[in-house]
N, C-alpha and C positions, 0 to 999 in steps of 0.2 A: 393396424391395417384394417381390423373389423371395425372400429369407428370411425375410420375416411371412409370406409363403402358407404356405411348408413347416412354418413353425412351427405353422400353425394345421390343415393339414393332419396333423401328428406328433401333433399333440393330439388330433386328433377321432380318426386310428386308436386312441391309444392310449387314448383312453375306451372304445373299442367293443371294445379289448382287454380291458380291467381288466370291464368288464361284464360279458362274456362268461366270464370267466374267475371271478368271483366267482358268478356262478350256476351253475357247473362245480362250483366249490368249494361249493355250497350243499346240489349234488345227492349229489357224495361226503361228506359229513358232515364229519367229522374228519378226517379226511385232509385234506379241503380247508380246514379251521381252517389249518393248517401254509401252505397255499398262500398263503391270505389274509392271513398274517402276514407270510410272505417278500415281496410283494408289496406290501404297505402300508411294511414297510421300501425298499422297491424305489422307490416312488412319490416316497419324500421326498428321496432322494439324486438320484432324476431332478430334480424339482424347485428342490432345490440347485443342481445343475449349468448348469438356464437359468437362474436366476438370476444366476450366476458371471459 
């Protein structure tokens, strides 16, 4: 049960990461294309790994 909280806890920050972070990247233009990319790569190895 303590590791579904944290998990769901790790999600919700890193939603409010990736959001935050993609209208970051919206307001630097291209530069932030670069960010959004690393991080849409970033998202799916995260994603990988709980799955694991």
């Amino acid at each position: 049960m303590v590791k579904f909280k944290l998990k769901i806890i790790k999600l919700i920050l890193h939603t409010e990461l990736t959001n935050f972070l993609s209208s970051l990247s919206s307001i630097l233009g291209p530069i932030g294309i670069n960010i959004n990319l690393f991080f849409q790569e970033y998202n799916k190895r995260i994603k990988l790994k709980c799955r694991a």
